[in-house]
C-alpha positions as CSV (number, residue, x, y, z in Angstrom):
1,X,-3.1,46.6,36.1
2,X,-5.0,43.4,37.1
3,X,-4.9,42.5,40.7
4,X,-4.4,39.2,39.9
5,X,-1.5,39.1,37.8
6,X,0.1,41.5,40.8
7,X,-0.2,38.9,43.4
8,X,-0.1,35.4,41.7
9,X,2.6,36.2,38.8
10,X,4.4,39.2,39.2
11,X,4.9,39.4,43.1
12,X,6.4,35.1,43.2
13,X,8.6,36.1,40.2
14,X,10.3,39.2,42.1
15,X,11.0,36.9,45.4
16,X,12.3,34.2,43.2
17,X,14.7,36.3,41.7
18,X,15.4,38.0,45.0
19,X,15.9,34.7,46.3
20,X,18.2,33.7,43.4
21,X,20.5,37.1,43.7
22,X,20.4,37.2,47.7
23,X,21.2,32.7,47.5
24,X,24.3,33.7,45.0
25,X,25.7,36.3,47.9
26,X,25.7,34.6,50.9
27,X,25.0,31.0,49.7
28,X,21.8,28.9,49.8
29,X,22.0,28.1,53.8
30,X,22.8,31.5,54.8
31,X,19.6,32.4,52.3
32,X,17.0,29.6,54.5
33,X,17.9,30.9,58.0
34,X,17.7,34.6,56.8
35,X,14.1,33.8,55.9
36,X,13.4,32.3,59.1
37,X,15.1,35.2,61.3
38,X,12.9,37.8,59.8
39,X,9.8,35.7,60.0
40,X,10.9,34.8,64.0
41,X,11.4,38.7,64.4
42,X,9.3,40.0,61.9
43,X,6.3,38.5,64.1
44,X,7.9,39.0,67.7
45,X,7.7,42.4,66.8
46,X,4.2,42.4,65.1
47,X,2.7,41.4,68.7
48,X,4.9,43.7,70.6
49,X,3.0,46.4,68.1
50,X,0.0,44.5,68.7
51,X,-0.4,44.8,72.4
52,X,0.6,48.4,72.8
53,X,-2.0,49.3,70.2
54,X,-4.6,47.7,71.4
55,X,-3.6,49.6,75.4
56,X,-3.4,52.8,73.2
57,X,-6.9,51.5,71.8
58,X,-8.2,51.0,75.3
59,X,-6.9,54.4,76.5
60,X,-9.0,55.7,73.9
61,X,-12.2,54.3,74.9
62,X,-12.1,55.0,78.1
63,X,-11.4,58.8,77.3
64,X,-14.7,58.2,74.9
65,X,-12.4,58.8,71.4
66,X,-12.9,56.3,68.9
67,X,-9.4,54.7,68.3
68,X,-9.7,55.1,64.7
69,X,-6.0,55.0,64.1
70,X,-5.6,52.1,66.3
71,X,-8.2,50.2,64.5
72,X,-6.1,50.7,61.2
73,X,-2.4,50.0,62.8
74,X,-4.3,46.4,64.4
75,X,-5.2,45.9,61.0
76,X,-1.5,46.8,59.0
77,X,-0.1,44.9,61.6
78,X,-2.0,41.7,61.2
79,X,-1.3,42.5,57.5
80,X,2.3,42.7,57.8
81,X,2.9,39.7,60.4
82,X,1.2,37.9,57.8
83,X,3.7,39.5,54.8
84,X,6.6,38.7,57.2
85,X,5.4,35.2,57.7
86,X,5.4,34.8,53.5
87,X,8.2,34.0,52.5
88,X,10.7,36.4,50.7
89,X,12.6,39.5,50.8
90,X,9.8,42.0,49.2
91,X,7.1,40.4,51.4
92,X,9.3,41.2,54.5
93,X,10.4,44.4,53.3
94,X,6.7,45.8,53.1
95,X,5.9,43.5,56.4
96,X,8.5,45.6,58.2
97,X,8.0,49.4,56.8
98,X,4.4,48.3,57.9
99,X,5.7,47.3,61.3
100,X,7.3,50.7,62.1
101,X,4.8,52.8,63.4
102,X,6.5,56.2,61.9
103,X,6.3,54.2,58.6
104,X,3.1,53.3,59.0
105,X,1.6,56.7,59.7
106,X,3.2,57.7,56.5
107,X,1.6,55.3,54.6
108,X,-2.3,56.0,56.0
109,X,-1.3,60.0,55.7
110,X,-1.0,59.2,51.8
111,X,-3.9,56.9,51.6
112,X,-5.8,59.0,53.3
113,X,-5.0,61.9,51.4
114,X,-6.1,60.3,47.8
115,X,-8.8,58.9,49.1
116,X,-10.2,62.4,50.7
117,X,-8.9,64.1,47.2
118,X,-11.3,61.2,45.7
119,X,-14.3,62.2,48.0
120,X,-13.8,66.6,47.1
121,X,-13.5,65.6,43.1
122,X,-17.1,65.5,42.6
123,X,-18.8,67.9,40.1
124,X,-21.8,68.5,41.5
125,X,-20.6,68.5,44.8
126,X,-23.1,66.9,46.5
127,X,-23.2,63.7,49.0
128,X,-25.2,60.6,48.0
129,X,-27.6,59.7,50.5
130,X,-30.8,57.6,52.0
131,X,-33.2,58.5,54.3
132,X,-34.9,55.4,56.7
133,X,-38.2,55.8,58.6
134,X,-38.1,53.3,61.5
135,X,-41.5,53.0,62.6
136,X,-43.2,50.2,64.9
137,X,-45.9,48.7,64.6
138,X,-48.3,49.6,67.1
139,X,-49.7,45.7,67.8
C-alpha cells in the first residue's frame, strides 16, 4: 500500500474518528485535556527513557561495545515523543508501546528478524560487494 495514503489519509481519518467516539464518551473538554495529559506524560517519560539510554549508551563505550541497541531505542524514542506530541489516540498509543522498553525490544526482535530472513533469502547466496584501493600519491 502507498506510503502516502497511510500517513496523509488514512492515519488523520482513524484519529478523527477516534476523536469523535472517545468526544461522545467523556464529552468534548474531557477529550482536549486527555490529549494534552498524554502529550505532558507521554514526553516526561520519553526523556526519562532518553537519559538512561544514553548512560546505558555511555556504559557501553567505555566497556569498548558498540551500543547498537541504544542507538535504535534514542532513535524509537525521539520517534515516539514525537508520535506522543501528534495529536490523537493511535499516535499516542504507538508513541507509548514505543516508550516501554519491554515493548520496544519486541518490536526490533521482529524487525530484526524479517529483515535478517530478507538478507538469508538469496538464491545464489552470495554477498554483494566492492573492493577500494586507497593509494597516495607519492608527490
Amino acid at each position: 500500500m502507498n506510503p502516502f495514503f497511510i500517513f496523509f489519509i488514512a492515519l488523520p481519518a482513524l484519529e478523527i474518528f477516534l476523536f469523535i467516539k472517545i468526544g461522545g464518551q467523556v464529552g468534548a473538554l474531557n477529550t482536549v485535556a486527555l490529549i494534552f495529559l498524554t502529550a505532558i506524560i507521554g514526553v516526561y517519560f520519553a526523556k526519562l527513557q532518553g537519559i538512561q539510554t544514553l548512560k546505558s549508551g555511555m556504559v557501553n563505550l567505555y566497556q569498548n561495545k558498540m551500543p547498537i541497541y541504544e542507538i535504535m531505542s534514542g532513535a524509537s524514542i525521539a520517534i515516539a515523543a514525537l508520535l506522543l506530541i501528534i495529536p490523537g489516540f493511535f499516535t499516542d498509543l504507538i508513541g507509548f508501546l514505543l516508550l516501554i522498553p519491554f515493548t520496544r525490544k519486541i518490536i526490533f526482535s521482529l524487525v530484526l528478524k524479517n529483515k535478517s530472513q530478507s538478507v538469508v533469502n538469496r538464491e545464489d547466496g552470495a554477498i554483494d560487494g566492492e573492493i577500494v584501493d586507497h593509494k597516495k600519491d607519492e608527490l
